[in-house]
C-alpha positions as CSV (number, residue, x, y, z in Angstrom):
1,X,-8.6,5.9,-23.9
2,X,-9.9,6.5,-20.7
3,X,-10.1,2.7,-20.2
4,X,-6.0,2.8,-20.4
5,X,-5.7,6.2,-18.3
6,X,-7.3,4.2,-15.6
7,X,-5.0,1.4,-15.9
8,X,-1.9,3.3,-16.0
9,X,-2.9,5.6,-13.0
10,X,-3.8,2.6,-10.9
11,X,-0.3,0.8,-11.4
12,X,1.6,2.7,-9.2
13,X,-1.3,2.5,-6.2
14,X,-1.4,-1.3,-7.1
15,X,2.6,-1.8,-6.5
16,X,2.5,0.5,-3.4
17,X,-0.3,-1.6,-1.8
18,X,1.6,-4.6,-2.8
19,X,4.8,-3.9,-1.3
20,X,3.3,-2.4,1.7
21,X,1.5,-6.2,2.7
22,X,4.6,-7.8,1.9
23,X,6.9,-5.5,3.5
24,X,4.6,-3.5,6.3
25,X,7.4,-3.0,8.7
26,X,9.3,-0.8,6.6
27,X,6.2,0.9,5.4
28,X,5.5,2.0,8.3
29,X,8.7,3.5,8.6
30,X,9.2,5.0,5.4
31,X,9.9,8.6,6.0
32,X,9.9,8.2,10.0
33,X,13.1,6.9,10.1
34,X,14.9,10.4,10.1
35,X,12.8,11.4,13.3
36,X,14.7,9.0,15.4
37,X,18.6,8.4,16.2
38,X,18.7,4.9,16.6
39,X,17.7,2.2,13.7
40,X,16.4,-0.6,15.9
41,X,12.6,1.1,15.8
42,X,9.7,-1.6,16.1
43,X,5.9,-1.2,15.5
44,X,4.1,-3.0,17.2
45,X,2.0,-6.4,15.9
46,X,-1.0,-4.5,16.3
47,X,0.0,-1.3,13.5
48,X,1.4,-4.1,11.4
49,X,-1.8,-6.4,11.3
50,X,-3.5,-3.1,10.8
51,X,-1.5,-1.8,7.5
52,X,-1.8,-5.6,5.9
53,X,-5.5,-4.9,6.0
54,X,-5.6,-1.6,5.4
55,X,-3.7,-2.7,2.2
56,X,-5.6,-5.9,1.3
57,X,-9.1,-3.7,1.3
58,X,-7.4,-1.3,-0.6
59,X,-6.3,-3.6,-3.2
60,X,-9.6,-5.0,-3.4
61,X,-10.9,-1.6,-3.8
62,X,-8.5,-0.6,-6.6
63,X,-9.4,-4.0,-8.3
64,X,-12.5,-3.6,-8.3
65,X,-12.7,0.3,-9.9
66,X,-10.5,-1.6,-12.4
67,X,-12.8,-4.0,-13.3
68,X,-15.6,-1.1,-13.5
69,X,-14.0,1.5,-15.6
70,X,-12.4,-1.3,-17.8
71,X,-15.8,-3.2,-18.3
């Protein structure tokens, strides 16, 4: 039971992480946008490289206290 507790909790951290390598522009933006008045905002390569690898450890992470609490 815990086994699928684990699992289920996890999904949502799993897609979040997911979507933010693919898409780290707008994750970075998510709730910021409202701050500012025009919609042409731009991070800079350097916050972008940083949340794609901010993401991939975390994924690994997740993964692996998957394969712990499922093994």
């Amino acid at each position: 039971m815990v086994k699928l507790v684990v699992l289920i909790m996890s999904m949502p951290v799993i897609i979040a992480l997911i979507l933010s390598i693919i898409y780290p522009r707008e994750n970075l933006l998510f709730g910021r946008r409202l701050q500012y008045k025009n919609d042409d905002l731009e991070p800079s390569e350097n916050a972008i490289k940083y949340t794609r690898i901010v993401s991939i450890v975390g994924l690994i992470f997740i993964g692996m206290v998957i394969v712990f609490f499922l093994t």
